[in-house]
N, C-alpha and C positions, 0 to 999 in steps of 0.2 A: 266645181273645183274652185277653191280659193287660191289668185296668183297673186303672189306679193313682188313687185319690182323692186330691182336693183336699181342703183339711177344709171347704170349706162345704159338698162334695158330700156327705162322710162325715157333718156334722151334720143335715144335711138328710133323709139315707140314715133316720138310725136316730130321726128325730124323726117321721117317716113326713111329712113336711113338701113340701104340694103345689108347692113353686118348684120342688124338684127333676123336671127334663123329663120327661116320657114315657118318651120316646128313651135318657136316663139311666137310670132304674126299672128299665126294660127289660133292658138291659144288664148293669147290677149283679145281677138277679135269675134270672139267667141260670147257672142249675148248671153249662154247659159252660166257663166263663169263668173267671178267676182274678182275684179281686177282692183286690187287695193298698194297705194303709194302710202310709203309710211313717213311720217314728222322727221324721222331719223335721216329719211334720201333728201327731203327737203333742206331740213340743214345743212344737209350735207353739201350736195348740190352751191345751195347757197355761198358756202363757207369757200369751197375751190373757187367759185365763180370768183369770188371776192379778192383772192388771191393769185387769181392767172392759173391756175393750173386747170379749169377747164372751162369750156363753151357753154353757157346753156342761154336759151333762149328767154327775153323777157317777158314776160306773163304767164310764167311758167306752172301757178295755182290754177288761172284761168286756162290753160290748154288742158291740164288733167280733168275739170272740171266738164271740159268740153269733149275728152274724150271717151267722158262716163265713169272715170276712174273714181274709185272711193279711199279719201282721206284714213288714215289709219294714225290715232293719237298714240302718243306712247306713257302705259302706264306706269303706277309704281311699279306694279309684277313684273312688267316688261322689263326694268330699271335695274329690280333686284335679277332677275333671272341672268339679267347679260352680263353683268356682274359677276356671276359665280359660273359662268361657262367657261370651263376647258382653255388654255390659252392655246388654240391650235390657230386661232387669226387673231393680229393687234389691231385691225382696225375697229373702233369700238362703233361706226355705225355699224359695219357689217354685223358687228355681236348681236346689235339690237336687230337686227332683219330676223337672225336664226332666233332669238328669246319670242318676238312675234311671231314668227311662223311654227316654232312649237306649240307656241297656246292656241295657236288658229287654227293646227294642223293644214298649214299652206303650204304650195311648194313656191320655191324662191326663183324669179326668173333669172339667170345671173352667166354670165361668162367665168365666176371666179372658183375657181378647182377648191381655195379651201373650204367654201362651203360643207364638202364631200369629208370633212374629219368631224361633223356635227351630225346628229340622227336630225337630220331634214330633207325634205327632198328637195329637189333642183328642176329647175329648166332648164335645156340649154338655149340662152339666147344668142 
């Protein structure tokens, strides 16, 4: 299975922080499984940090790195695709998670119900 994070699932992941489900833990902790963080959570991530609106921790390349997560760039396809997605969510990282996770056929780990108006699947985290 290909799991693509959200970033509260990825801050969650590496804070060892019990909101994150079971059922997520499980998943992500799972060697047979491809646990991939996209450029998109990064920025994202980044951009709140920056602005106070959320916590994350510093070194936060080198924790993914360390927790065997894999980088996921974002390409043109990706770029165009979130683009032309439905406006059923405004946030345009989230768009980019579902434009990746359609082309990767991932499911998305994510606390966020709109995911659920996009043909993608979900975790719940």
């Amino acid at each position: 299975m290909i799991v693509l994070l959200d970033a509260h699932a990825l801050l969650w992941w590496l804070a060892d922080d019990p909101t994150l489900s079971r059922q997520a833990r499980s998943v992500i902790a799972d060697p047979t499984n491809d646990v991939l963080v996209s450029a998109a959570t990064i920025w994202e991530i980044q951009i709140k940090r920056a602005i106070g609106k959320l916590v994350a921790p510093d070194g936060v390349l080198a924790a993914i790195e360390t927790a065997g997560f894999l980088g996921l760039p974002i390409t043109l396809a990706d770029a165009d695709e979130a683009g032309r997605l439905a406006p059923h969510h405004r946030d345009p990282f989230d768009r980019m998670l579902v434009a990746q996770a359609q082309r990767l056929e991932a499911v998305i780990a994510t606390r966020d119900t709109a995911f659920a108006a996009y043909d993608v699947e979900s975790l719940p985290a």
